[in-house]
ZAVOLUM-872447 format. One record per residue (C-alpha): x, y, z; residue in three letters; residue number from 1. Coordinates in Angstrom, 1 decimal, decimal comma. Example, Ala and Ser with C-alpha at 12.3 -4.5 7.8 and 13.67 -1.06 7.14 Angstrom:
2
[nufi [12,3; -4,5; 7,8]; Ala; 1]
[nufi [13,7; -1,1; 7,1]; Ser; 2]
// end
This chain:
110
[nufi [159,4; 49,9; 96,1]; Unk; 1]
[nufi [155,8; 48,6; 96,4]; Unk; 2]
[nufi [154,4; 45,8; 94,1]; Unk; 3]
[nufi [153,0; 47,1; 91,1]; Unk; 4]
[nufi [155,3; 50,6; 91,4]; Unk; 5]
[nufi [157,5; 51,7; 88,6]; Unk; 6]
[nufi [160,0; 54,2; 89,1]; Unk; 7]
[nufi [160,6; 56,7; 86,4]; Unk; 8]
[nufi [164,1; 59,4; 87,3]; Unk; 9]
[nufi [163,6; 62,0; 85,0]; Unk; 10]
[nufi [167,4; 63,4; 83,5]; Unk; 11]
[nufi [167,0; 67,2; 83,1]; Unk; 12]
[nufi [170,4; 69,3; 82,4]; Unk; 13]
[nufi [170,8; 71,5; 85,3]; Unk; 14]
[nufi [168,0; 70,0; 88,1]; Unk; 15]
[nufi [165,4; 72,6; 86,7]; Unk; 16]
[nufi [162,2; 72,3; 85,3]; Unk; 17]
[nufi [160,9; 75,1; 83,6]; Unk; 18]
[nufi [158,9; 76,5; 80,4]; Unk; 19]
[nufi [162,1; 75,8; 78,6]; Unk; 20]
[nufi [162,7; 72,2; 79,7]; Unk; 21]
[nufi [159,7; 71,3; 80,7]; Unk; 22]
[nufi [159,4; 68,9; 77,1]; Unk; 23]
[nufi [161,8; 66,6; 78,5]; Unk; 24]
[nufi [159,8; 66,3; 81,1]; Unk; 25]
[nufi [156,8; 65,3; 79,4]; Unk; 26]
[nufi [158,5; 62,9; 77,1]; Unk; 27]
[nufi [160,4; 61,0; 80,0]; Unk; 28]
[nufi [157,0; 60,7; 81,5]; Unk; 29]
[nufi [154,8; 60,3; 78,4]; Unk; 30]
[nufi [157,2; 57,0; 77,5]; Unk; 31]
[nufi [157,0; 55,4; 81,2]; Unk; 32]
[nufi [153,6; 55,8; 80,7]; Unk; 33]
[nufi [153,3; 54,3; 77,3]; Unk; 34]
[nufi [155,6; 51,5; 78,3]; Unk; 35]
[nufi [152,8; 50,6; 81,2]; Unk; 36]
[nufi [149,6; 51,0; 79,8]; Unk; 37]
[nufi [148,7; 47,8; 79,1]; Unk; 38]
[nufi [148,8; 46,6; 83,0]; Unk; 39]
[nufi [145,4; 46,4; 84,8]; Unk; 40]
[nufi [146,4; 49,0; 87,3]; Unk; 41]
[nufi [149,8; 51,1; 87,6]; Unk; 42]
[nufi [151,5; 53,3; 89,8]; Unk; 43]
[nufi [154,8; 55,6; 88,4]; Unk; 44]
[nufi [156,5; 56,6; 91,1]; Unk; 45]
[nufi [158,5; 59,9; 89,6]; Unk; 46]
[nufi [161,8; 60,1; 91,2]; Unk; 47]
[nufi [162,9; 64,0; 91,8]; Unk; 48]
[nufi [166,1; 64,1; 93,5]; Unk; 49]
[nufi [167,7; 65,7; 90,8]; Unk; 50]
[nufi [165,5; 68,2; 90,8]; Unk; 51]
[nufi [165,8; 71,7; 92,8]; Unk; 52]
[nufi [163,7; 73,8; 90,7]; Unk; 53]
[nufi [160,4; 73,3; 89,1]; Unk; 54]
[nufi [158,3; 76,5; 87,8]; Unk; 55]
[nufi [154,7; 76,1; 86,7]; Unk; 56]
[nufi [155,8; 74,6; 83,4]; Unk; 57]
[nufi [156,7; 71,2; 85,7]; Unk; 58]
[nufi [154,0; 71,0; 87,4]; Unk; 59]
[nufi [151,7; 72,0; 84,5]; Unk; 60]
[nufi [153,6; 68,8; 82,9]; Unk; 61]
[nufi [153,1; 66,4; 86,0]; Unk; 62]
[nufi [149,3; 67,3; 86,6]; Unk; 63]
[nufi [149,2; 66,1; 82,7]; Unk; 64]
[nufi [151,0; 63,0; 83,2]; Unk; 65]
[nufi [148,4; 62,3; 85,8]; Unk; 66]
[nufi [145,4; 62,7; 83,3]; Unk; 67]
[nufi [146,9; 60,5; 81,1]; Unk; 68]
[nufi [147,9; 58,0; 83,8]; Unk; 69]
[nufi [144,7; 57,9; 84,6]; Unk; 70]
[nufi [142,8; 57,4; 81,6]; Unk; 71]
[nufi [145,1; 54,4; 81,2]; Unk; 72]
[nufi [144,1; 52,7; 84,3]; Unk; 73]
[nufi [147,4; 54,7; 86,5]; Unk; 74]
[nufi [148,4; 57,2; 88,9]; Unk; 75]
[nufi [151,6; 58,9; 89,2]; Unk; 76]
[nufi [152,6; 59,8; 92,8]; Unk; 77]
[nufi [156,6; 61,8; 93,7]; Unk; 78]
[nufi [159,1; 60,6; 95,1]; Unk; 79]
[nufi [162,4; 62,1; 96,8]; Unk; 80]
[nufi [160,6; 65,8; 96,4]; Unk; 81]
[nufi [162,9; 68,4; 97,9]; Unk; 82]
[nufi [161,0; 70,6; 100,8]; Unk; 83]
[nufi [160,6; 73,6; 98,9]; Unk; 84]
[nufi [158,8; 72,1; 95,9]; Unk; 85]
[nufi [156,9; 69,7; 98,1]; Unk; 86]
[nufi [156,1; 73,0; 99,7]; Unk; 87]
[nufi [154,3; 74,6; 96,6]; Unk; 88]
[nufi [152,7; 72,0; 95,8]; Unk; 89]
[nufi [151,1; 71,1; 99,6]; Unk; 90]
[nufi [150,7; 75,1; 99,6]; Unk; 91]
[nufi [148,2; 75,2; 96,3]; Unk; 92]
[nufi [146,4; 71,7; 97,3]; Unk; 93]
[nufi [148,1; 69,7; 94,4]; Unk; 94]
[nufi [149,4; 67,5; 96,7]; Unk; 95]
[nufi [145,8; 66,0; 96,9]; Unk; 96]
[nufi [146,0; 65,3; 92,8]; Unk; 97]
[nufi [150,0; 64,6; 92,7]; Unk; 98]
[nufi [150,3; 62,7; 96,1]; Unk; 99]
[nufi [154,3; 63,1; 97,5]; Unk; 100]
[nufi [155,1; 59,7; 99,0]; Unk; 101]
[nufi [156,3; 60,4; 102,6]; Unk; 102]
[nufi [159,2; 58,2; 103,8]; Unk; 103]
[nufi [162,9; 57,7; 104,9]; Unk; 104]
[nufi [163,4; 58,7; 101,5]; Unk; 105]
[nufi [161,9; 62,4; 100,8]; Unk; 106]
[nufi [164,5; 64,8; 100,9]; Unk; 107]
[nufi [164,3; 67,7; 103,0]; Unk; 108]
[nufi [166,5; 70,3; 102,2]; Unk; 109]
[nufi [166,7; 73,7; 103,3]; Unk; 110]
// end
C-alpha cells in the first residue's frame, strides 16, 4: 500500500451488493471516511475481493462515497475488483470517476 492509502474491506453476507444490502455498504464506507477526514489529503483504497456481485445499488453507493471523499479533501479508488464488475464499470465510463487500481493484485475471474 502507498503512503497516505487506507484500505477499507467491506463485510457483506453473501459477496453481493445490491438494493437490499447496499446500506452496509454505505456505512462501512461512510465510517472509513469519517475516521479520515481530518488528514490534508486521503486515499481509501476499497478492497472487493469478497465481492462477486454488485447491482446498481453498489455502485450508486461507491460513486457517493466518492462525493463525500471528495468534499473532505479524498478519493476513493478499488481494489481486488473481479473482471466482470471491473467490466461494468470500464463499460459505462465510471472507471474514470471510481479509478480500479491495476496490479498483481486485481482479480480476474472468469
Amino acid at each position: 500500500m502507498a503512503r497516505g492509502e487506507h484500505r477499507v474491506t467491506p463485510t457483506i453476507r453473501g459477496g453481493k451488493i445490491d438494493r437490499a444490502n447496499s446500506p452496509f455498504l454505505r456505512s462501512a464506507l461512510d465510517q472509513a471516511i469519517v475516521n479520515l477526514q481530518g488528514r490534508r489529503s486521503f486515499t481509501l483504497v476499497v478492497d472487493l475481493r469478497n465481492i462477486s456481485y454488485m447491482s446498481s445499488s453498489g455502485i450508486k453507493e461507491l460513486l457517493g462515497a466518492q462525493k463525500r471523499a471528495k468534499e473532505r479533501g479524498g478519493r476513493i479508488i478499488l481494489d481486488m475488483v473481479q473482471e466482470h464488475i471491473g467490466d461494468k464499470l470500464r463499460l459505462t465510463g465510471l472507471d474514470n470517476l471510481l479509478p480500479i487500481k491495476e496490479n498483481e493484485n486485481t482479480q480476474r475471474v472468469t
